[in-house]
N, C-alpha and C positions, 0 to 999 in steps of 0.2 A: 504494500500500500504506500506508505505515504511518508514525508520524510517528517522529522520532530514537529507535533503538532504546535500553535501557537496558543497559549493561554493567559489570558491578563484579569487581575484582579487582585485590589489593595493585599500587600506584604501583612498589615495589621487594622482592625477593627477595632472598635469600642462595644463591650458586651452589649446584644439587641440590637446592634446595627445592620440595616440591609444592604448589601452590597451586591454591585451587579457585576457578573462573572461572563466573559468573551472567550468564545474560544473557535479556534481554525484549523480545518485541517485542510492538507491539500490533496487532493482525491481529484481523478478525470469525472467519475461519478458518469458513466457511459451507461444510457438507458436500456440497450437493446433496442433501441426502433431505428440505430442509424443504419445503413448498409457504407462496406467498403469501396473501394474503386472496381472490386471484381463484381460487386453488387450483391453479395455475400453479405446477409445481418450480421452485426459485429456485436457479440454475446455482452448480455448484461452483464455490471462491473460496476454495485454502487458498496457505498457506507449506507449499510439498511439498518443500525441501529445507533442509539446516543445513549449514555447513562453515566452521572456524576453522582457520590457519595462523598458523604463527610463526618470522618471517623466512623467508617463501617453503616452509615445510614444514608438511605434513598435518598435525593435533595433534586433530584430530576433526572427525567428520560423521557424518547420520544423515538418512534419511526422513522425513519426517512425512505421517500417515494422518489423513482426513480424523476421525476418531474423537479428535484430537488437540483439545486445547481453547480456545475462544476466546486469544490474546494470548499466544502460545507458550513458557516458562520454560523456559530448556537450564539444567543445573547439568551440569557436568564437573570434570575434577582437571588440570595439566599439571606438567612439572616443568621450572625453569629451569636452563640450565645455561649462558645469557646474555643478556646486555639487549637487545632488539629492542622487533620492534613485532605484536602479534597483528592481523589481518583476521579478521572477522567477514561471514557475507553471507549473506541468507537470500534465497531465493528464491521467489518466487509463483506461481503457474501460468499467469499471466498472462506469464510467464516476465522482468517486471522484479526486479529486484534491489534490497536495502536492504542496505548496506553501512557496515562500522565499521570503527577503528580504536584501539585502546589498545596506549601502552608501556609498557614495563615494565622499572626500571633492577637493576643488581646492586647490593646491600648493599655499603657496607666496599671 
């Protein structure tokens, strides 16, 4: 898949703070509907899953349809209410996995 994903979101919070979390990955994200130069369909090839946890708990996931666009961009919101560390992991159909990690301290 795809080379180091991009992820941004505050180094540190203040306990209760909602913080919005960006993340990118770069993926052809090839639907299957195109055809080649031989005029041969060119086999689907997406990022068909998303899921982010924090300290071992759900904090978001979603589908992604192959209508979805080239190099995937999630924008979300979470709220802190302590320092750990979020997983990020997107999955391919290929069913490999690209996988991240960012922490994230309390303020004060």
């Amino acid at each position: 898949m795809a080379d180091k994903p991009r992820i941004k979101l505050p180094k540190e919070a203040k306990k209760g703070e909602i913080i919005q979390i960006k993340t990118l990955v770069s993926h052809l994200m090839e639907s299957g509907q195109r055809k080649d130069a031989q005029g041969k369909p060119i086999p689907r090839k997406i990022v068909n899953k998303f899921a982010c946890e924090f300290n071992g708990k759900p904090v978001f996931s979603c589908a992604l349809e192959p209508a979805i666009s080239a190099n995937p961009y999630i924008q979300f919101d979470a709220r802190i209410d302590e320092e750990g560390t979020f997983k990020f992991a997107w999955t391919d159909d290929d069913g490999s996995v690209v996988a991240a990690e960012e922490k994230i301290a309390l303020k004060g």
